[in-house]
C-alpha positions as CSV (number, residue, x, y, z in Angstrom):
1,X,109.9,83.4,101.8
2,X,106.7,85.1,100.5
3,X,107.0,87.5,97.7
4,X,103.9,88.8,97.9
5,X,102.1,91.1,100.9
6,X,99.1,92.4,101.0
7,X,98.8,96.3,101.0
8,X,98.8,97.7,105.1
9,X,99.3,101.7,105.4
10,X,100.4,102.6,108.9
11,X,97.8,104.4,110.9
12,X,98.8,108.4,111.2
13,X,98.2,108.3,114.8
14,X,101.2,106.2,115.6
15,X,103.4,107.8,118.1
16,X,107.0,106.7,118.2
17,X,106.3,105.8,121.5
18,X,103.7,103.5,120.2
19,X,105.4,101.8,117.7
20,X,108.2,101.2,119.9
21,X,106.6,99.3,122.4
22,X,104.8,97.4,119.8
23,X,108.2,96.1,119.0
24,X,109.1,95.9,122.5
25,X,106.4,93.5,122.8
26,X,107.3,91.2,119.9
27,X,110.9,90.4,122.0
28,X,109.2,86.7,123.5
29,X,108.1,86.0,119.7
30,X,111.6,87.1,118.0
31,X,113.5,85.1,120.4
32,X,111.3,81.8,119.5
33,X,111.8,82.2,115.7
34,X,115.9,82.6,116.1
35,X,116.4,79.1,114.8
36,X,114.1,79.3,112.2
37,X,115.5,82.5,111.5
38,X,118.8,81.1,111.0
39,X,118.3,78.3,109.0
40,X,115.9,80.7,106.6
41,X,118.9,83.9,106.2
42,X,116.2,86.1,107.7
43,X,113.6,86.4,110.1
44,X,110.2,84.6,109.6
45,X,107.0,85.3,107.3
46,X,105.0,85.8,111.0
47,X,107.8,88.4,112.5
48,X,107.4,90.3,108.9
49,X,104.1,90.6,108.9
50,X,103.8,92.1,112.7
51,X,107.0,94.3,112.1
52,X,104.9,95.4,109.0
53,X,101.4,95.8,110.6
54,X,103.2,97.7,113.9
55,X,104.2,100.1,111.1
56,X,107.7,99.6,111.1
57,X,108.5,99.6,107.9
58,X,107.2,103.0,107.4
59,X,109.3,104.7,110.3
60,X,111.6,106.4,108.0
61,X,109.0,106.6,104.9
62,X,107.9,110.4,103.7
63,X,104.4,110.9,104.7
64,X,104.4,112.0,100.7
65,X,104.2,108.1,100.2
66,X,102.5,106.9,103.1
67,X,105.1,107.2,105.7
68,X,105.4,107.9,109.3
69,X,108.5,110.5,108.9
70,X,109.6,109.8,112.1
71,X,113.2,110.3,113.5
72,X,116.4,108.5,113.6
73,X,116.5,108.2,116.9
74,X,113.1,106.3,116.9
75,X,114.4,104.3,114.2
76,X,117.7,103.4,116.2
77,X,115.3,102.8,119.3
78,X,113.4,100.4,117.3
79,X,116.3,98.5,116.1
80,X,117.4,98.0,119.2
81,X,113.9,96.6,120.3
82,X,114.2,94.3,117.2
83,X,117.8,93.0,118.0
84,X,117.2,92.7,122.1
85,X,114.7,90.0,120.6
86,X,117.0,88.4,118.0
87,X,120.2,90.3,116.7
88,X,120.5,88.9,112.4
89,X,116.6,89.8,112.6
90,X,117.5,93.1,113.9
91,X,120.0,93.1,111.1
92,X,118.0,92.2,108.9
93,X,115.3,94.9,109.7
94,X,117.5,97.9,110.5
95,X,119.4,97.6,106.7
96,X,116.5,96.7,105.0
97,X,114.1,99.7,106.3
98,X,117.3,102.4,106.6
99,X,117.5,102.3,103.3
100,X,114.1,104.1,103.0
101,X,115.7,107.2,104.4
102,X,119.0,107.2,101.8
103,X,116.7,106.7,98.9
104,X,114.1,109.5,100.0
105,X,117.4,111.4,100.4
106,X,119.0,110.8,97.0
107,X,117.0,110.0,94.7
108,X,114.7,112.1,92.0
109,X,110.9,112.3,92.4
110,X,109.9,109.7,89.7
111,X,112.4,107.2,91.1
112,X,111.2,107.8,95.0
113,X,107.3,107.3,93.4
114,X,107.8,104.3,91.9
115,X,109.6,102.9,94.9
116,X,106.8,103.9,97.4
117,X,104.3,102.5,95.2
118,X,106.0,98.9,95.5
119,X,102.9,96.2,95.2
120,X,103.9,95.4,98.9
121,X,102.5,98.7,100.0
122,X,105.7,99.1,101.5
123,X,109.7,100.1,100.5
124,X,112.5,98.0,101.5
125,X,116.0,98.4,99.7
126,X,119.2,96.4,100.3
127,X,121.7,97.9,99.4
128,X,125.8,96.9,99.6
129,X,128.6,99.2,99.2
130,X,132.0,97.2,97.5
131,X,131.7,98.1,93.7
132,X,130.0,95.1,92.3
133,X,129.1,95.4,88.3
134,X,128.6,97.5,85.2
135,X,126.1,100.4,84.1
136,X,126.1,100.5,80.5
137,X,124.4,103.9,79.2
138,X,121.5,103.2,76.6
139,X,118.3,105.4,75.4
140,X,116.6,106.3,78.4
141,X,118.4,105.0,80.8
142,X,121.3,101.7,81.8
143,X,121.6,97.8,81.5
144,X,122.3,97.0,84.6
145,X,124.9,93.8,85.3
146,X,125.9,92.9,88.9
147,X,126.7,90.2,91.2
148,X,126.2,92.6,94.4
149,X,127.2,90.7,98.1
150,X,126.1,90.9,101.3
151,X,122.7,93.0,100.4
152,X,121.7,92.6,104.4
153,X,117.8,92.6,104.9
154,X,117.1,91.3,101.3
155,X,114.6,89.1,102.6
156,X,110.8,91.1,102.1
157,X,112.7,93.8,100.3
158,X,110.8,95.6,97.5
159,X,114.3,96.8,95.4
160,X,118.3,96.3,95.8
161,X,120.8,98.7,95.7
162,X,123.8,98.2,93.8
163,X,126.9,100.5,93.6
164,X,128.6,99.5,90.0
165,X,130.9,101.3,87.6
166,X,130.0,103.3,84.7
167,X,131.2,101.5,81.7
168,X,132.7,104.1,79.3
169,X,134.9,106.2,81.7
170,X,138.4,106.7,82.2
171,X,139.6,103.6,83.2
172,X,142.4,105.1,85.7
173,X,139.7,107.3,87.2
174,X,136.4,105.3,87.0
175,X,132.9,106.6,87.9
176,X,130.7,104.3,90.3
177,X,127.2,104.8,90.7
178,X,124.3,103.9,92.4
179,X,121.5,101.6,90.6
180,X,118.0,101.2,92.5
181,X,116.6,98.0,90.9
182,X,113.0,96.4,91.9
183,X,112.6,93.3,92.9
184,X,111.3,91.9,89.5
185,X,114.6,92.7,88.0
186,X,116.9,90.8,90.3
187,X,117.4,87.3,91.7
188,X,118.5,86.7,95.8
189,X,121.3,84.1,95.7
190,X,120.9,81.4,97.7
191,X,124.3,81.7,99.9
192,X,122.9,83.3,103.3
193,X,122.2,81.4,106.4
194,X,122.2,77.8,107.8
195,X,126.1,76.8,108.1
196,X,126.8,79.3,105.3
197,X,128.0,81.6,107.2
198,X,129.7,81.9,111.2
199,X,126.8,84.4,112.1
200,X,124.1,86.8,111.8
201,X,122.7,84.0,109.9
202,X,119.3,85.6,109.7
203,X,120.1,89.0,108.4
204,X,119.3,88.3,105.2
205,X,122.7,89.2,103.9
206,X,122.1,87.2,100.7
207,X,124.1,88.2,97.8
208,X,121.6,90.2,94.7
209,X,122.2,89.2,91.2
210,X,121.2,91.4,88.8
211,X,121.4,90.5,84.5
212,X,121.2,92.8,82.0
213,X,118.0,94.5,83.2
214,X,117.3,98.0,82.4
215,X,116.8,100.8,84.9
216,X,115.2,104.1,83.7
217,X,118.1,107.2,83.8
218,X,116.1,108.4,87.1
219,X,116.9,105.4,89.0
220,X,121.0,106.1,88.9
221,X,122.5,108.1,91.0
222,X,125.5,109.3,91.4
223,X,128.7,108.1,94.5
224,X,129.8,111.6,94.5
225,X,127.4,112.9,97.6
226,X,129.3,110.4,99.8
227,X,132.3,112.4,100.0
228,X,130.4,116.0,99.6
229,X,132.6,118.2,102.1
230,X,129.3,119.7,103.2
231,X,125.7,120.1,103.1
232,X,122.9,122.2,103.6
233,X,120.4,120.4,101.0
234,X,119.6,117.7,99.1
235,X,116.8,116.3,96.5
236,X,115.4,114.9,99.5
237,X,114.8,118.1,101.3
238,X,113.9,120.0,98.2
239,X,111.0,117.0,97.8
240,X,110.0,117.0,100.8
241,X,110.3,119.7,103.2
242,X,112.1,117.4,106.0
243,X,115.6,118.0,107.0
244,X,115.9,113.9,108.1
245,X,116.2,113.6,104.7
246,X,119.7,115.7,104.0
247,X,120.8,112.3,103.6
248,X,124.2,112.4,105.4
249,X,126.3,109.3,104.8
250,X,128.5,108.0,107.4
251,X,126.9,109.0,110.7
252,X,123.3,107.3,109.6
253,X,125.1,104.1,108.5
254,X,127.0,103.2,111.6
255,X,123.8,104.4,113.6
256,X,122.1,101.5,111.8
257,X,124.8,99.0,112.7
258,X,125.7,100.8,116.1
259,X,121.5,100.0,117.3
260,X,122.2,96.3,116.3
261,X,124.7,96.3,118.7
262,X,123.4,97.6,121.3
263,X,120.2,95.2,121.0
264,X,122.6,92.3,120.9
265,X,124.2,93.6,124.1
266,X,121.3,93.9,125.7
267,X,120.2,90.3,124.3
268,X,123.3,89.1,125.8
269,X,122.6,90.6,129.3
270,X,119.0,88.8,129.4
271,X,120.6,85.1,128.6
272,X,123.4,85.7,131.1
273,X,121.3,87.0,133.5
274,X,119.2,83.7,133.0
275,X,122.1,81.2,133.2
276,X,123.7,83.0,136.4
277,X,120.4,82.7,138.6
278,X,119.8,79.0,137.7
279,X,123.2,77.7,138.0
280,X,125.4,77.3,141.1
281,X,129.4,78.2,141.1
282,X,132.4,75.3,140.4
283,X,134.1,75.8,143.5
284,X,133.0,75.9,147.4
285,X,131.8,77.8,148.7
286,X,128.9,76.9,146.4
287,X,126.1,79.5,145.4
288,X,124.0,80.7,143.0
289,X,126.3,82.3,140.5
290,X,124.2,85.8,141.1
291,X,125.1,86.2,144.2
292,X,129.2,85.5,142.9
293,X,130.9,88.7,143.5
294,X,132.9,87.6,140.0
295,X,129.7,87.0,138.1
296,X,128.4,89.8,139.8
297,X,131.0,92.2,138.3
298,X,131.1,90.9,135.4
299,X,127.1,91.1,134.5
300,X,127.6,95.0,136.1
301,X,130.4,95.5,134.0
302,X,128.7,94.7,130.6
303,X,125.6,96.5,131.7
304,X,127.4,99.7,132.3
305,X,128.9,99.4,128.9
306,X,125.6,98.8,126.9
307,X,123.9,101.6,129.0
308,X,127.2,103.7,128.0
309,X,126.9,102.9,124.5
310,X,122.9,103.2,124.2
311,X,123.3,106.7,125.6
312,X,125.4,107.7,122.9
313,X,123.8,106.1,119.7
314,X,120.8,108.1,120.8
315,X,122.8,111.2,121.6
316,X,124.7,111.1,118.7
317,X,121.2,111.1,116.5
318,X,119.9,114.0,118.8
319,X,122.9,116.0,118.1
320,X,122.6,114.3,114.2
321,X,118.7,116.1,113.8
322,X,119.8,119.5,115.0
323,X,122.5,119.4,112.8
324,X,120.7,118.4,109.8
325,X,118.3,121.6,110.7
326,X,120.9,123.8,111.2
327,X,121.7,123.1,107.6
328,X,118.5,123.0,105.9
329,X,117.6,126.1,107.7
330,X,120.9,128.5,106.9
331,X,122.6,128.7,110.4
332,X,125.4,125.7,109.9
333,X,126.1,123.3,107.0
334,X,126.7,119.6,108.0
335,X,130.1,119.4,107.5
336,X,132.5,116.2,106.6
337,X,133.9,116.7,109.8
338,X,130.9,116.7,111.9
339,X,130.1,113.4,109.5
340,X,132.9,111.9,110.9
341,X,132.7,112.9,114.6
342,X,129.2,111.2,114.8
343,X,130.7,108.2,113.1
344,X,133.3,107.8,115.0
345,X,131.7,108.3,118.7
346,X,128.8,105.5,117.3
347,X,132.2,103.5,116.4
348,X,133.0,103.2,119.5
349,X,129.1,102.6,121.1
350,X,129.5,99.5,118.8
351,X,132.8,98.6,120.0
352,X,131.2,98.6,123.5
353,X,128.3,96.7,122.8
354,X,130.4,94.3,121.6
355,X,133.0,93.9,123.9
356,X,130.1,93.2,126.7
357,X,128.6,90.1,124.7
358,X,132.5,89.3,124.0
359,X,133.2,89.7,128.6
360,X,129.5,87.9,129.3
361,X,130.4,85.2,127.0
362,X,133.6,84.5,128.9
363,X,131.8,84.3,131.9
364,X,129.0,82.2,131.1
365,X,130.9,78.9,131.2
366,X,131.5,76.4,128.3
367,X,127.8,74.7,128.3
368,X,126.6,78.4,126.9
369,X,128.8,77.6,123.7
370,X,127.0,74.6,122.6
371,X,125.2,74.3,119.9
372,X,121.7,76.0,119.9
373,X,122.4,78.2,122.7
374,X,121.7,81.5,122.8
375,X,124.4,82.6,124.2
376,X,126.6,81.0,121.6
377,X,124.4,82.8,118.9
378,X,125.3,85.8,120.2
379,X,128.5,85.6,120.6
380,X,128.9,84.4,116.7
381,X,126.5,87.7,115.8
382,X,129.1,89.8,117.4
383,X,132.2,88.2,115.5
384,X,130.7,88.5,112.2
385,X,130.2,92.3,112.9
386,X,133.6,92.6,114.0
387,X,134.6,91.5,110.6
388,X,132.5,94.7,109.2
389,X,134.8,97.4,107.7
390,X,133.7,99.6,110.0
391,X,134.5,97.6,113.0
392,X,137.5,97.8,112.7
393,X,138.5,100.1,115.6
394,X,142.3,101.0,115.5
395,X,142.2,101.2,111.4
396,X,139.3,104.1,111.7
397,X,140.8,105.2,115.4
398,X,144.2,106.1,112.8
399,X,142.0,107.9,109.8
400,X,140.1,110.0,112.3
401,X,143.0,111.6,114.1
402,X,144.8,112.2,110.8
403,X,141.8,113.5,109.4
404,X,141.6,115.8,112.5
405,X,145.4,116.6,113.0
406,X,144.9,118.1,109.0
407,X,147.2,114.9,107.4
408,X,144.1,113.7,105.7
409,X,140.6,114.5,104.2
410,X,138.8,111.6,105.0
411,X,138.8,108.3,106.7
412,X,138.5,106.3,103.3
């Protein structure tokens, strides 16, 4: 893949309206480039450039750097646009541009200039949670060692994100940080897509390998704000003015994964929707599978879920702005708890999503599990989210009621 752009600035005047319908429209192109896609780890040079030019890559950028500044819930609506064409590319996309709003967020002024001012005239970061490497403390700054997996939307991206351990601590009670590193400074291993992997073989999940590079003091960051039991600012919102920025953790993250699945849901619906009008029933008497009361159920049954679970990843990001206001403005700090609410109710908008592409799959007989069928790639998408940490429904389900019934202070 290119590693070189040239520079495109958004134009101001994009609504989010616009810019979601631009990617609307790119839904015939993404589906064409899924097996190219796969076999690449991410989604193609063509898709990236017309993701870039429609300005998606500066949804979540300050308008201090050249951004757009929209919201999250344009961001989740546009993720959604991204995965209804291919799911790993919308992957790919939501985890490599989310990151913009983390690092606006979290990190100091001369850090967040540098980033916006990546040759690519655009910021993309990686970024992978599961402790990974060393920061070693030297004049000015750290040395940097890490062999980071599963840095999804590496492909394009301007820097990585790794979360590694301060060398030097207490080694009962270590400190882990957070390293922004440019792209000139770290290598993407070669161990994403193609039959590496059961699925979302184009979202760019590649793992980041980062030796001995230095990283100037402004580019580490603390863990610590991931746990905060509250908040009512951040270095984001003292730079720029925006209470998107107040950076809270847990509710923005599982939006970013929660959109995927939606998309994928709704992806699923299209190709199911597609086999059961051009394919006739087993058994007499025979008809178009569409007009099956069985398939019939079935294709309203996973649509009412995906509605359901659209509804509230959108909800959950309206209720998530206000909040963040509230904060920012002195009337309510964003609490863990309300962290964790939001997580938890776009915890189970995934687990919806998902368990309509699992019910349509089922349904669509055993010629939509062949190779090369979409179906079949969408079913595998799903599985490999289900193996995500936070998919995992009863574990979290558990942690949130004791959280809530006061037998524990947080679901980690």
């Amino acid at each position: 893949m290119s590693t070189l752009t040239s520079v495109i600035a958004p134009d101001r005047a994009t609504t989010a309206e616009d810019l979601i319908a631009a990617v609307r429209d790119m839904r015939d192109r993404l589906r064409a480039q899924q097996d190219e896609a796969e076999e690449l780890g991410g989604y193609t040079e063509a898709i990236h450039e017309e993701l870039l030019a429609a300005g998606a890559y500066h949804l979540l950028t300050p308008k201090r750097f050249g951004g757009l500044e929209m919201s999250t819930r344009t961001f989740a609506q546009v993720v959604i646009e991204v995965a209804h064409g291919d799911p790993g590319s919308g992957w790919c996309y939501s985890l490599g541009h989310g990151h913009a709003m983390s690092t606006a967020a979290w990190w100091p002024a001369e850090a967040q200039e540098e980033a916006y001012s990546s040759p690519r005239g655009y910021f993309r970061a990686s970024q992978s949670m599961p402790p990974s490497g060393t920061a070693k403390k030297v004049d000015g700054g750290y040395i940097i060692n890490a062999r980071s997996p599963y840095q999804s939307g590496s492909p394009y991206s301007t820097h990585a994100t790794v979360h590694v351990m301060l060398e030097g601590g207490d080694a009962a009670h270590p400190t882990f940080v957070h390293a922004l590193v440019p792209e000139a400074q770290f290598t993407r291993v070669n161990d994403w897509g193609g039959d590496a992997i059961l699925g979302m073989r184009s979202s760019g999940s590649n793992s980041v390998l980062v030796e001995s590079q230095f990283v100037p003091e402004g580019n580490v960051v603390s863990g610590d704000w991931l746990q905060s039991p509250e908040l009512s600012t951040s270095p984001g919102v003292e730079l720029h003015g925006n209470p998107l920025y107040l950076g809270v953790p847990q509710t923005f993250l599982m939006t970013e994964l929660a959109a995927v699945m939606v998309g994928s849901a709704r992806a699923a619906l299209d190709e199911y929707e597609e086999i059961i009008r051009s394919r006739t029933t087993l058994l007499p008497p025979r008809m178009l599978r569409s007009q099956d009361p069985q398939h019939q159920r079935d294709f309203g049954t996973a649509k009412m879920m995906t509605d359901s679970a659209e509804t509230i990843v959108l909800a959950v990001n309206d209720v998530y702005a206000q909040r963040c206001t509230d904060a920012v403005e002195g009337r309510q700090p964003y609490t863990r708890a309300m962290d964790i609410e939001g997580f938890g109710q776009l915890v189970h908008a995934a687990d919806m999503a998902s368990e309509a592409v699992e019910l349509l799959y089922r349904s669509a007989g055993a010629s939509a599990a062949k190779k090369g069928q979409r179906m079949q790639r969408y079913m595998r998408d799903i599985q490999m989210y289900r193996t995500h940490n936070v998919a995992q429904y009863g574990q979290l389900a558990q942690r949130i009621g004791a959280v809530n019934l006061g037998e524990a202070t947080s679901i980690y």
